[in-house]
C-alpha positions in Angstrom: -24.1 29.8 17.8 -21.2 29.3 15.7 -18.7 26.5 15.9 -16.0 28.0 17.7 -18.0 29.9 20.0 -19.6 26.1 20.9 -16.1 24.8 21.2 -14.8 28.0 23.2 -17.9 27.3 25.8 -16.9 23.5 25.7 -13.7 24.0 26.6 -13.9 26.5 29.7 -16.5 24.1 31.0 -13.8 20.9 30.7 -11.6 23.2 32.6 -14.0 23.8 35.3 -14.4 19.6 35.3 -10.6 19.5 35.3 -10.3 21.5 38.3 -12.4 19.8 40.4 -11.0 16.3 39.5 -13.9 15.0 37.1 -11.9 15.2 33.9 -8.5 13.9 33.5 -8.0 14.8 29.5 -9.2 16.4 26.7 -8.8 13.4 24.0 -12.9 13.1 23.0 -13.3 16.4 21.8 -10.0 16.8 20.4 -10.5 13.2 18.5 -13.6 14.0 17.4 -13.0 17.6 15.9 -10.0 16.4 14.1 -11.9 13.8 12.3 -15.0 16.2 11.9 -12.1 18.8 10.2 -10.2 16.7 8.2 -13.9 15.4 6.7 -14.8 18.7 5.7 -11.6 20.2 4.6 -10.4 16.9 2.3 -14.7 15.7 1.6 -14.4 12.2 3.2 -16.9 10.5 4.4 -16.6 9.5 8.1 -17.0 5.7 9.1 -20.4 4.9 10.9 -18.7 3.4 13.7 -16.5 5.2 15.8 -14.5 1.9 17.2 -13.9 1.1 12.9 -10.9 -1.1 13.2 -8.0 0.6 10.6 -9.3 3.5 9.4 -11.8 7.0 10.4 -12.4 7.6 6.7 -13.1 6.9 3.5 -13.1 9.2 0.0 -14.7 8.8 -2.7 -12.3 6.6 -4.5 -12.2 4.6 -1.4 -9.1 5.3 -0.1 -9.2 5.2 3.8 -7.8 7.6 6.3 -6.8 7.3 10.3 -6.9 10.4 11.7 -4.9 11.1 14.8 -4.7 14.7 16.5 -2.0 15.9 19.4 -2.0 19.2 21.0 1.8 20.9 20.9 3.5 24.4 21.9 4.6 24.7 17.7 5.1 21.9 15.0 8.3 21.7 15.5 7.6 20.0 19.2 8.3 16.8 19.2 5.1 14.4 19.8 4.1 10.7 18.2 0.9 9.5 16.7 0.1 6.6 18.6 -1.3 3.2 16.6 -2.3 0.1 18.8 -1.7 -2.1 15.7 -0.5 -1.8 11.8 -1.9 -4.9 10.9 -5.5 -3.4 9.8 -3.8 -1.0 6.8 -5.1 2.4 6.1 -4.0 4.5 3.0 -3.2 7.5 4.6 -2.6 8.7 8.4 -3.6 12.2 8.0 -2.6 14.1 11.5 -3.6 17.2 13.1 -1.5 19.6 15.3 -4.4 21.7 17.4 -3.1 24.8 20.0 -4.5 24.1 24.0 -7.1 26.1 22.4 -8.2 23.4 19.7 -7.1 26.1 16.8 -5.6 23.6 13.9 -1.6 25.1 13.8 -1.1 22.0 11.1 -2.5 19.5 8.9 -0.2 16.4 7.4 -1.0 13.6 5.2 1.4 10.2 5.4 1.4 7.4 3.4 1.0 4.3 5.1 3.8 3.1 4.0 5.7 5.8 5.1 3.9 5.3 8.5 5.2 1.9 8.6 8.8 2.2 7.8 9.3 5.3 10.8 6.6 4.0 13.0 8.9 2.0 16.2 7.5 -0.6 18.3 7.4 -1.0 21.9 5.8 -3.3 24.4 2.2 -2.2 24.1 1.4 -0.6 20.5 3.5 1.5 18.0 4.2 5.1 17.5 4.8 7.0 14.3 7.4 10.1 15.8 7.1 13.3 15.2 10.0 16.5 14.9 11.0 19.5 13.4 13.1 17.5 10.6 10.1 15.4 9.4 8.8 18.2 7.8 10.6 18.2 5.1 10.6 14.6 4.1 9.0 14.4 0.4 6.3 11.8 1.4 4.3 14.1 4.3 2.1 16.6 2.3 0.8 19.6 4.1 -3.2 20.1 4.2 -2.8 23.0 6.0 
């Protein structure tokens, strides 16, 4: 079987879970196949653990990666890449904009510095906000 065919089978079966009140979300797939892309498409290598505090990633020059994914309509909708902490740094937040169908509509690597000075607190973790005018801010870099 090939990978989207897997993936395609996956997700009617959540949907049948959904529907009958056993699945509330779609994040561990979606989490995990944005990581699993962004590892093939930019050659990282993927931390052992999947709780690694800071970072989902590593390159070959050792520069570390968090990789967060959203589901949206269009890149243009707004949406936020949510971070629990900033205190364990990462080089790079590289993020990944999937259809309701898991197709990848958009790739975007962010420094972490950039990360830091949009990202905006609130009582329980931080979020770095996305919308259409971010896109063309020199410091995001497209992937895809």
């Amino acid at each position: 079987m090939e990978i989207q065919e897997l993936i395609t089978n996956y997700i009617k079966s959540r949907d049948a879970l959904k529907e009958a009140g056993i699945l509330r979300t779609d994040r561990n797939l979606q989490g995990d196949y944005a990581e699993w892309i962004v590892a093939k498409k930019l050659n990282l290598t993927l931390s052992e653990s999947t709780i690694q505090k800071g970072y989902d990633a590593v390159d070959s020059d050792g520069k570390t990666y968090q990789v967060k994914s959203r589901m949206v309509y269009a890149t243009d909708q707004q949406t936020s890449f949510d971070f629990t902490s900033l205190d364990h740094k990462f080089d790079y937040l590289i993020a990944v904009f999937f259809s309701k169908d898991l197709d990848v509509i958009k790739i975007i690597k962010v420094p972490y510095e950039a990360v830091l000075e949009h990202a905006v607190k609130n009582k329980t973790n931080y979020r770095f906000r996305w919308h259409k005018g971010m896109s063309g801010n020199t410091y995001i870099e497209d992937i895809l």
